[in-house]
C-alpha positions in Angstrom: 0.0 0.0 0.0 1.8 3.3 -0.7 2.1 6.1 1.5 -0.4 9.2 1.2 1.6 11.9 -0.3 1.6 15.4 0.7 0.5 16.4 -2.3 -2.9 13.9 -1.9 -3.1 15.1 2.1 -2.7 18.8 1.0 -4.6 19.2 -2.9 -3.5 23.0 -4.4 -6.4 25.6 -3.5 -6.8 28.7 -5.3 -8.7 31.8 -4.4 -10.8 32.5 -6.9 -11.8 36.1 -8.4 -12.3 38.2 -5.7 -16.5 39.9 -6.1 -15.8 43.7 -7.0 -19.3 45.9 -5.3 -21.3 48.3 -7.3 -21.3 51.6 -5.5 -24.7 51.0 -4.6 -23.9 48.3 -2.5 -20.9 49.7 -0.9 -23.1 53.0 0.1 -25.8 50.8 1.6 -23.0 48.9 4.1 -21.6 52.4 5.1 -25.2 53.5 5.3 -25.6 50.5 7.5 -22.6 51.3 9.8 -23.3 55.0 10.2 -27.1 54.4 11.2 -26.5 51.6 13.5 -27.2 52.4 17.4 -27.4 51.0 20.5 -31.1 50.7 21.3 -32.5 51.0 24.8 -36.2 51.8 24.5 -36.8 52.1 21.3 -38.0 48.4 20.9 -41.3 47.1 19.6 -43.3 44.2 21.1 -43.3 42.5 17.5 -41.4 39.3 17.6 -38.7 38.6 15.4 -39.4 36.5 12.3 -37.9 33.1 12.2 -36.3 33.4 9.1 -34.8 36.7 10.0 -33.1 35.9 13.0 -31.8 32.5 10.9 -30.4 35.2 8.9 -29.3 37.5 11.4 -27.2 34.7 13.5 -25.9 33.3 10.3 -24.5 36.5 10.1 -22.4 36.4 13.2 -21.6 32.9 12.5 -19.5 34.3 9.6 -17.2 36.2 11.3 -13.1 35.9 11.5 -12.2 33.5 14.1 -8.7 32.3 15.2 -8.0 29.6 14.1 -11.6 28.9 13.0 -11.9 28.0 16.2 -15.8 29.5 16.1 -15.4 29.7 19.6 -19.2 31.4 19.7 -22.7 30.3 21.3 -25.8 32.0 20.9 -28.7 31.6 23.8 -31.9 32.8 22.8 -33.8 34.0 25.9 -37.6 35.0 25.4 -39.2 33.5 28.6 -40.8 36.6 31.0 -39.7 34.7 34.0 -35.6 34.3 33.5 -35.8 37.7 31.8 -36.6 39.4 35.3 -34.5 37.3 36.9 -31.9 38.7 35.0 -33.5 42.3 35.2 -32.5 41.8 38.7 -29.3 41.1 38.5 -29.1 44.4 36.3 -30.3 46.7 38.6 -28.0 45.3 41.5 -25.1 46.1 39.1 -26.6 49.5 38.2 -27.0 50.2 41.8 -23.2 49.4 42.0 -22.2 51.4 39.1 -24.3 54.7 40.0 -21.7 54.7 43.0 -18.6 55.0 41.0 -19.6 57.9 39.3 -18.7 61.5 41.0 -21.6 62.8 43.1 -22.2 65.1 40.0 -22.7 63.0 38.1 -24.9 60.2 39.3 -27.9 62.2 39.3 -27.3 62.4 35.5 -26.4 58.3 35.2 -29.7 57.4 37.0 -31.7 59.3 34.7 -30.1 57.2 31.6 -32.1 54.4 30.1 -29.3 51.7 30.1 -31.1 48.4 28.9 -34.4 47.1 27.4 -34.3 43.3 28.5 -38.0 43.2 29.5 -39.0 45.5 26.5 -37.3 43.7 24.2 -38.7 40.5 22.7 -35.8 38.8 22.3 -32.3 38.5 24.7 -29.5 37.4 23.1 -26.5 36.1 25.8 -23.4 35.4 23.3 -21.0 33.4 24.7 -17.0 32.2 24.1 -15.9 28.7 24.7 -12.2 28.9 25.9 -11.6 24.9 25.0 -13.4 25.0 21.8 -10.2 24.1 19.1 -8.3 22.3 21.9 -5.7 23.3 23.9 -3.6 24.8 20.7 -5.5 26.5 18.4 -3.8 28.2 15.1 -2.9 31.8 15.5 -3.9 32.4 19.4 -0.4 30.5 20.6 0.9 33.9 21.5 -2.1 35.9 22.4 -4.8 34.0 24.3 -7.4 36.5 24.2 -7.8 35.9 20.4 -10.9 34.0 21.0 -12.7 36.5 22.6 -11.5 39.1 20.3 -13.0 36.9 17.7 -16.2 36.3 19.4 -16.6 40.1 19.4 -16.2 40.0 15.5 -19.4 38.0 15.4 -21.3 40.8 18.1 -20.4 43.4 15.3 -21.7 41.2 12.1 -24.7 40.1 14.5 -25.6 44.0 14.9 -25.3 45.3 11.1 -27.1 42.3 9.7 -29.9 43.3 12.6 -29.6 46.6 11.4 -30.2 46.0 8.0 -33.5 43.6 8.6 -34.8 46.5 10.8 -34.1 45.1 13.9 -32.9 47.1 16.8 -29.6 46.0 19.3 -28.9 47.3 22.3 -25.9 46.1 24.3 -26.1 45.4 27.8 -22.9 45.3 29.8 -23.6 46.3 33.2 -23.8 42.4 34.9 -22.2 40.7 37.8 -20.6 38.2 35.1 -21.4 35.0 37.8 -25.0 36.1 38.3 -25.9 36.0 34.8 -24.2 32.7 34.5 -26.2 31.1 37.1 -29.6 32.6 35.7 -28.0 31.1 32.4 -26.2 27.8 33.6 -23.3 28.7 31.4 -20.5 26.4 32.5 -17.2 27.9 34.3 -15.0 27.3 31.2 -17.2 29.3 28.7 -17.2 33.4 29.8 -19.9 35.5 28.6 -19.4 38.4 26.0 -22.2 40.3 25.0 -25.7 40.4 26.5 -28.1 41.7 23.8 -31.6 43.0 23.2 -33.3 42.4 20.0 -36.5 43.7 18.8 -37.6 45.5 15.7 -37.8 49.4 15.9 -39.2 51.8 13.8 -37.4 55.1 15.5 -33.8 55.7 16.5 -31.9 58.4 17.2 -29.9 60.1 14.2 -26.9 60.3 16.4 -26.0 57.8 19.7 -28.1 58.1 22.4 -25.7 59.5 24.6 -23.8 62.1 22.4 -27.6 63.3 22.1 -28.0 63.3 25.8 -24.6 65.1 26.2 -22.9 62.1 28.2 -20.1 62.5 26.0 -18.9 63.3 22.3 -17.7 62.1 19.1 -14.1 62.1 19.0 -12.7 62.6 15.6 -11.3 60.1 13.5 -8.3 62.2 13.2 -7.5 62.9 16.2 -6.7 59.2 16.3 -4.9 57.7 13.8 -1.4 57.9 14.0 1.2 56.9 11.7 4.0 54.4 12.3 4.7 54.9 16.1 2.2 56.0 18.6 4.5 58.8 19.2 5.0 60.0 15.6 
């Protein structure tokens, strides 16, 4: 029996043509970028078509990952009960967080709407698997936060494709990480990256929520490249 060669183990791939966009279609993905936002209260009851969110996850299933590792899980929450359980657990961190804030300004941070997880008809808790690809995993031997990094890729394709089926996101970040896991039974190993609401919206605002608010401000694009060194 002869050997396999590396030639039959390894057949010659070539990329092939790479798609060139019209300019239509490259206006409508800036279009896209510059109109999503972080939705709080904007939501509608509607619920999301299955088909959509098929489409929507799919989305974020195509991201970059290291290694392609996928290290990514989605759990879709829609049950009233687990949804103020974890409601909760937001306002026990928000309690927390008002308190770091100068006195001057907690007046101002109570009066923000920070989440829409009971408005919302859809919570979205997506996750990273630290074992998924074993315990080497192509092009995260020297950086081991890769994964997450990656997982994050998927967030951002999760929130433009939602953006462009008309469906609002809104990014909840202000959890006890360990409470949410118990509400969530998300094993030890696998850490939690984004906590999302998802519902269709019909209004938003034309600029973030809190540049309109005056929490803070745009910085210019500008201002922060740089050019070689971060001292040049």
């Amino acid at each position: 029996m002869c050997p396999l060669s590396e030639k039959t183990l390894n057949p010659p791939i070539k990329p092939s043509t790479a798609r060139v966009f019209s300019t239509e279609e490259k206006q409508a993905l800036y279009d896209i970028i510059n109109s999503r936002r972080d939705v709080r209260n904007e939501f509608l009851s509607t619920p999301i078509k299955d088909d959509v969110l098929t489409r929507i996850l799919s989305a974020a299933h195509k991201a970059p990952s290291v290694g392609l590792s996928q290290p990514w899980n989605f759990i879709l929450i829609k049950d009233a009960a687990r949804r103020a359980k974890i409601h909760e657990a937001f306002e026990k961190a928000n309690d927390e967080a008002a308190q770091m804030f100068p006195a001057d300004k907690q007046g101002a941070y109570r009066a923000l709407k920070l989440e829409g997880i009971k408005k919302s008809p859809l919570n979205i808790c997506i996750t990273c698997d630290r074992t998924r690809g074993g315990k080497v995993v192509l092009g995260r031997t020297h950086n081991n936060d890769m994964d997450l990094y990656s997982t994050v890729c998927a967030v951002q394709n999760l929130w433009l494709a939602a953006r462009a089926e008309g469906v609002g996101i809104g990014w909840v970040s202000i959890f006890n990480n360990q409470d949410l896991k118990d509400i969530l039974h998300i094993p030890e190993h696998v850490e939690i990256v984004a906590f999302l609401c998802a519902g269709y919206v019909s209004e938003l605002f034309k600029e973030p929520e809190l540049e309109a608010r005056g929490w803070a401000k745009r910085i210019p694009v500008e201002e922060l490249i740089k050019t070689e060194t971060w001292h040049a």
